[in-house]
C-alpha positions, -999 to +999 in steps of 0.1 A: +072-082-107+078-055-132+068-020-144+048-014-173+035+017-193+016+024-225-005+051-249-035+049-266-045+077-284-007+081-301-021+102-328-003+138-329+027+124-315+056+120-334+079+096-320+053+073-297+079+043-292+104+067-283+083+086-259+072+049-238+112+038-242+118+071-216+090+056-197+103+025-196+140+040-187+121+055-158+111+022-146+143+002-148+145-004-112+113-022-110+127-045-142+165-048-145+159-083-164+146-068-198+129-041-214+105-041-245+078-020-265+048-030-288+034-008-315+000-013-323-026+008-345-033+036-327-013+025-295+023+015-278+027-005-246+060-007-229+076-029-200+104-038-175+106-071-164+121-084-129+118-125-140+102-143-111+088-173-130+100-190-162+130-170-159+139-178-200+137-149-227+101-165-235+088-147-210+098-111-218+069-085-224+051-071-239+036-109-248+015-116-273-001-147-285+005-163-316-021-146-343-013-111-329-041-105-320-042-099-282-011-085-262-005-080-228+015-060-200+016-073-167+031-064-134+028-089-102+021-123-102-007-149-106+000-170-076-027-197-088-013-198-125-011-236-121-042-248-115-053-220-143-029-241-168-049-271-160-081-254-170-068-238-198-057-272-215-069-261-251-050-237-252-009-245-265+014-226-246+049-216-256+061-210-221+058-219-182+049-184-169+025-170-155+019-141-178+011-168-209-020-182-182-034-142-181-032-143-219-051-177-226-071-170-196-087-135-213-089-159-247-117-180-229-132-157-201-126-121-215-131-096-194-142-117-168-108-132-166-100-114-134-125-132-116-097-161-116-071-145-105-051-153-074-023-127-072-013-089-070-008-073-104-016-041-125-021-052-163-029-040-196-046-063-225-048-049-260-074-067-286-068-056-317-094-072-333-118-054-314-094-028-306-099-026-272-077-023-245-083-038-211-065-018-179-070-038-143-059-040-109-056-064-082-088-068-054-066-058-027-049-026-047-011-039-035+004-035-070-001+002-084-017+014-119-013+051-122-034+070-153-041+104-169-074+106-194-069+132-220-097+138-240-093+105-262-061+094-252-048+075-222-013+074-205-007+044-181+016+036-160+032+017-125+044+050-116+037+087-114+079+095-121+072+076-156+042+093-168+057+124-165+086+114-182+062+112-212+063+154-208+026+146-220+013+155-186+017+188-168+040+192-135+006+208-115+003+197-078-031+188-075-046+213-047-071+195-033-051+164-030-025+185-009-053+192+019-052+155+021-015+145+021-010+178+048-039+160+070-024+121+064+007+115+053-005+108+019-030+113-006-060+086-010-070+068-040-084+075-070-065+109-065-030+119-067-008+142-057-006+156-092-033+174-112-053+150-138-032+120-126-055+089-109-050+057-093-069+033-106-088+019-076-081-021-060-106-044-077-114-022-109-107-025-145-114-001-171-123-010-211-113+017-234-128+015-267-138+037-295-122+067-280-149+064-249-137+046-217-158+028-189-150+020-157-159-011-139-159-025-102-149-065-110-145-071-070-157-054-039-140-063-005-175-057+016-196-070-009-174-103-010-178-109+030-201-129+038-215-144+071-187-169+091-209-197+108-198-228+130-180-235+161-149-212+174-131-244+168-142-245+128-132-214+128-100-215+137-095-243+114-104-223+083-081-193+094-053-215+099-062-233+060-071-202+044-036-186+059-015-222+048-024-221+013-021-185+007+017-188+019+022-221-001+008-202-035+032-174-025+064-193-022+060-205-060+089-192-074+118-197-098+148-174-079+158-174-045+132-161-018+128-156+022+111-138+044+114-102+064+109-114+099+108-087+127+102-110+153+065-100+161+034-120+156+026-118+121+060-119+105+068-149+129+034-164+118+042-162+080+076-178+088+064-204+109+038-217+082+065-211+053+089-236+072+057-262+075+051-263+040+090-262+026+114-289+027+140-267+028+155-239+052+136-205+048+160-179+048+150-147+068+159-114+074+161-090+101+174-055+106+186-048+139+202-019+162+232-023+191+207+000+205+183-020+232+151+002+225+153+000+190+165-040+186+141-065+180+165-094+174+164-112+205+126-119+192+135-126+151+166-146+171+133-168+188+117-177+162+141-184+138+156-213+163+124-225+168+119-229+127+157-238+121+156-210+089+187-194+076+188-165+094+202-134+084+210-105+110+217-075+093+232-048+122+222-012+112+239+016+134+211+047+129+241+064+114+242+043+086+204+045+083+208+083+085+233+086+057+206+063+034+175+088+042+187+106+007+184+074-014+153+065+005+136+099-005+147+100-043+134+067-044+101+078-037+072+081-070+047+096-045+056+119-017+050+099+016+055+106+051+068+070+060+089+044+035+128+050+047+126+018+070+113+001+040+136+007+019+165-002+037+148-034+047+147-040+011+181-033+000+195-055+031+176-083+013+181-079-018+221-068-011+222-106+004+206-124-031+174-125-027+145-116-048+115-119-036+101-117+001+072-126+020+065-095+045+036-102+071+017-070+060-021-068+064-019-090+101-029-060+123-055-044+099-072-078+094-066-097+127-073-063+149-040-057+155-040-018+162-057+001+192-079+014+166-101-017+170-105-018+208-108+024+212-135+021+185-154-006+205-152+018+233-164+047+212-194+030+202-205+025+242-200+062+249-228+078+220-250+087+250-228+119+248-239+130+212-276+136+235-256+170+244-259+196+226-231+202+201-218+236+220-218+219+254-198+191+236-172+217+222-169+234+252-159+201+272-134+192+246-118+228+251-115+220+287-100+182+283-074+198+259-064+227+285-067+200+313-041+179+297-028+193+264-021+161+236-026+151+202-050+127+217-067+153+236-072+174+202-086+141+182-111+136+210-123+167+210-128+172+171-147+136+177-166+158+200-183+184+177-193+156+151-227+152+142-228+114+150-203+091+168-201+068+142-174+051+130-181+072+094-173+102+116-147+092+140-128+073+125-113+095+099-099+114+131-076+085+138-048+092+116-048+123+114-012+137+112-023+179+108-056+190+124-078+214+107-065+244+124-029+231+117-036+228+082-055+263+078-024+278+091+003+261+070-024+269+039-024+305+024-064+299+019-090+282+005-124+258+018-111+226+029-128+194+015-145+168+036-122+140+049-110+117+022-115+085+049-154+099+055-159+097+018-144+062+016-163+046+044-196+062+032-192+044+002-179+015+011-201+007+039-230+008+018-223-023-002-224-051+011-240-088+010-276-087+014-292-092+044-257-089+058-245-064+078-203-065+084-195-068+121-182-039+136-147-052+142-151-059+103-162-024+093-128-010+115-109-034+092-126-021+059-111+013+073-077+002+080-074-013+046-089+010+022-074+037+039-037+034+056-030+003+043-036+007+005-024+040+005+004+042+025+019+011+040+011-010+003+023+024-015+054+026+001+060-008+004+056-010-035+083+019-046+111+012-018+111-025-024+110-019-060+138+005-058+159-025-055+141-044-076+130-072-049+094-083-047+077-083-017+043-107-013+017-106+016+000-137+022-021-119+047-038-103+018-050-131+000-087-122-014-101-158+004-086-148+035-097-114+038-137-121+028-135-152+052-121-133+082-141-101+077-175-125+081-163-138+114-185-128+143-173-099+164-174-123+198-150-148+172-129-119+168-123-092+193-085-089+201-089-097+243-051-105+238-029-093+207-047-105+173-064-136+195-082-149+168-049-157+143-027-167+172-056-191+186-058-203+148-018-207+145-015-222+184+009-237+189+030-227+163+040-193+178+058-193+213+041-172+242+072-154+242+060-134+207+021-135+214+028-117+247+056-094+239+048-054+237+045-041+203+073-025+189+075+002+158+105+002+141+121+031+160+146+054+152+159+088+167+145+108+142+137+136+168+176+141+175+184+137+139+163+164+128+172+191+154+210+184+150+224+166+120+199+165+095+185+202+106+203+223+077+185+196+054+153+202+074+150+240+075+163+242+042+139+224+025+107+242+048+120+277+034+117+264+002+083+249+005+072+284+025+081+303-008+060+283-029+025+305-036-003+283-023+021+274+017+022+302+042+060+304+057+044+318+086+024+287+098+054+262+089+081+285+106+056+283+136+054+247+135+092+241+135+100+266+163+074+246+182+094+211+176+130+225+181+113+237+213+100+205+224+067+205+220+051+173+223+023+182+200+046+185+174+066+155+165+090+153+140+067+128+122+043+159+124+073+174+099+092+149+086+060+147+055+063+186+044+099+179+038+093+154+022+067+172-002+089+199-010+123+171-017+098+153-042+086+185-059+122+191-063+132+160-075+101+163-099+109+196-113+075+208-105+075+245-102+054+276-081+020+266-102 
């Protein structure tokens, strides 16, 4: 796990390994291990390392082979790079990591390299013989690759703070991306947050040569399901294989590792298989709270008796969470309206010696873990009401939102005046955080674009296998992942574990998993009891206890905080966004009376993100523009 950066297209500037050291200076909490630059003709790469694997100096980046002629930086891990060394026996390597495999592997496949690949990572290959530079991400988009195309030159980087350390991009807030943070918490890939900065997108790569760039899908998560056949008893089997090996590739490692373990199903799954596969005692980790409705430990407490690990309970009183809310938000490269709890699950981790985690991410988006799945079910069996005309519809939501005033009641009734109740339509109502009306308000002007989770689902849902149509329980998933997953919960994951330089791995993530499970009929898979079809595959590993306990967030009194101790913080930083040209002060003054007056349409989650905005615009020395 690292942090990488590079240039090409360093003509016209004069100092071009000075200008990627500052990058890599802005990185150095992704890579306290090393830190190193390549010069090349007409290009310089740069990189931090965190050492994972092959932990020796032979192993520091950027890498190249031995003519010189191809050199690489890479962030993530190939979990697979084993087997990969087997069938790359002609080729002599110099070291045991995993970085050398990616290097002989493009020697033999190219391009097509990726195709290989087991692993998260973000990566850069530079051919100088053909000069051509490769930039590629991982299927499942959980390691980030950040870029900004100017005219012939390219900046690239893991992080949005390091490009703009280059001072070769501008510090403009990208205005139609801010229509999408206000309505979700975030902004969805390719865009950014700032103006002519992109994500590159999970399962692409893009070839730059000749001053001309092209961009290329290399994996496609719909388009690699395909139909799941055989008994529910096959089934099972495979989940519970597929799941095994992707934890055994993930525990491959050459420094101390664990597991976060909450004490729910799919953290207590991951540590459950880890402690069938290892020899050894799996350390884990849990944050807990003297306070009952926020403490999960007598769960985490459960299972890690039942799998005799090394259990380490870390007690956090919410005023010692409160008092790390500052480091959490200056750790953040991309304004988000979640990622404290992350980060101090991180540091509690990596305060106690360990370096990389496993994290049971990805469970409820791929085992239907989240009343999205169930509600959209139900959706589906109610489209006898799109027969009404759209002004009767509009009409009845207005009533069921007098009736009995919610956020609910608002979603339902903007479901109400689509054109179709399809999942295309409805679902990009689900996690919402500001309605239209909200966001028109807190908005000086302008047209608003179409959904960003519409867009994505019309384009996604059009590949696909042929003759194969994803089940609908499948198509929900696609959702979950391309949307909230990838670009909040793997975002934020990302920058507040790296903060503290720990890597955190999901085997629920793992690219044979995901295209086996998202072919599994929707009878295989409907969640009748809490993600059925992984605890059916696991059983019995997990106690009953932890299948059948209610969910729990991790929970903290944000709504006192913010109306007491952390409200000079708070209504200082909304004065300063409302002064800003393109926010009206009226709209967010409006929306904070309603929440210091109790209004349950207004949670402080329904806040919490424009504060964040305007900290990170601070922090980022953006200015009025």
């Amino acid at each position: 796990m690292c942090g990488i950066n590079g240039i090409l297209g360093i003509s016209g500037i004069d100092d071009p390994k000075a200008v990627v050291s500052r990058m890599n200076d802005k990185l150095d909490h992704r890579g306290p291990d090393a830190a190193g630059t390549f010069l090349g003709e007409d290009l310089v790469l740069g990189h931090r390392r965190l050492s994972i694997i092959d932990l020796s100096d032979a192993g520091n980046q950027p890498f190249s082979d031995e003519e010189a002629r191809l050199t690489l930086v890479f962030n993530g891990e190939v979990y697979n790079y084993r087997e990969l060394r087997d069938q790359l026996s002609d080729y002599s390597f110099r070291t045991g990591t995993d970085t050398e495999v990616i290097l002989a592997a493009y020697k033999k496949w190219g391009t097509d390299c990726l195709d290989h690949f087991n692993g998260m990572f973000a990566l850069a290959i530079w051919d100088a013989g053909a000069r051509q530079l490769m930039i590629a991400r991982d299927r499942m988009g959980i390691k980030p690759l950040y870029y900004s195309w100017q005219g012939s030159r390219l900046i690239f980087s893991s992080e949005i703070r390091s490009l703009l350390a280059s001072d070769l991009i501008p510090r403009k807030l990208d205005k139609a991306a801010l229509v999408d943070y206000l309505r979700y918490q975030t902004v969805h890939a390719p865009a950014t947050i700032v103006e002519n900065v992109n994500v590159l997108m999970p399962g692409h790569r893009m070839i730059i040569a000749d001053g001309e760039y092209q961009m290329e899908r290399w994996w496609n998560m719909a388009a690699a399901a395909t139909p799941v056949s055989g008994s529910r008893k096959e089934i099972l089997q495979n989940v519970r294989e597929k799941l095994t090996r992707s934890v055994e590739l993930r525990m491959r490692a050459d420094v101390p590792f664990g597991a976060f373990l909450s004490g729910g199903i799919d953290s207590s799954a991951i540590v459950g298989l880890m402690a069938e596969v290892s020899d050894a005692a799996i350390s884990t980790f849990s944050v807990t709270f003297n306070e009952r409705e926020f403490s999960e430990a007598p769960f985490a407490e459960l299972i890690a008796k039942r799998f005799n690990t090394d259990h380490h309970e870390i007690r956090l009183t919410p005023d010692r969470f409160k008092e790390l809310i500052p480091d959490a938000l200056a750790a953040m490269d991309h304004p988000s309206g979640d990622g404290p709890n992350t980060y101090v699950v991180s540091k509690v981790t990596r305060d106690a010696g360990i370096t990389m985690a496993l994290s049971g991410l990805g469970g409820d988006e791929l085992f239907a873990g989240y009343d999205i799945f169930t509600r959209a079910v139900s959706l589906l069996d109610k489209r006898w009401v799109m027969s009404f005309p759209k002004f009767i519809r509009r009409f009845g939501g207005e009533i069921m939102k007098s009736v009995k005033p919610s956020v609910a009641s608002d979603k339902t009734a903007a479901i109400l005046t689509e054109d179709y109740l399809e999942l295309e339509y409805f679902y990009p109502h689900n996690r919402l955080v500001f309605d239209e009306r909200t966001v028109r308000s807190v908005l000086r002007s302008g047209k608003l674009p179409k959904y960003a989770p519409h867009r994505f689902l019309l384009e996604e849902l059009a590949y696909g296998t042929p003759g194969f149509s994803l089940p609908f329980l499948s198509k929900v998933s696609l959702a979950e992942i391309g949307t909230y997953l990838q670009n909040v919960l793997l975002r934020d994951t990302d920058q507040m574990s790296m903060a503290h330089a720990l890597e955190v791995r999901t085997p629920f993530l793992d690219h044979h998993l995901v295209s086996y499970t998202l072919g599994v009929p929707d009878p295989e898979r409907f969640p009748h009891t809490p993600k059925k079809l992984l605890t059916d595959a696991l059983d019995p590993l997990l106690p009953r206890e932890i299948i059948d306990r209610q969910k729990m967030g991790f929970t903290l009194p944000w709504d006192h905080w913010m109306k007491n101790e952390m409200k000079p913080f708070c209504e200082d930083h909304l004065k300063a966004l409302g002064q800003r040209p393109w926010i009206n002060p009226q709209g967010t003054d409006a929306l904070w009376k309603r929440f210091l007056g109790g209004d349950p349409k207004v949670s402080w989650s329904r806040l919490w993100h424009l504060i964040v905005l305007e900290h990170w615009l601070q922090s980022n020395h953006f200015g009025e523009d």
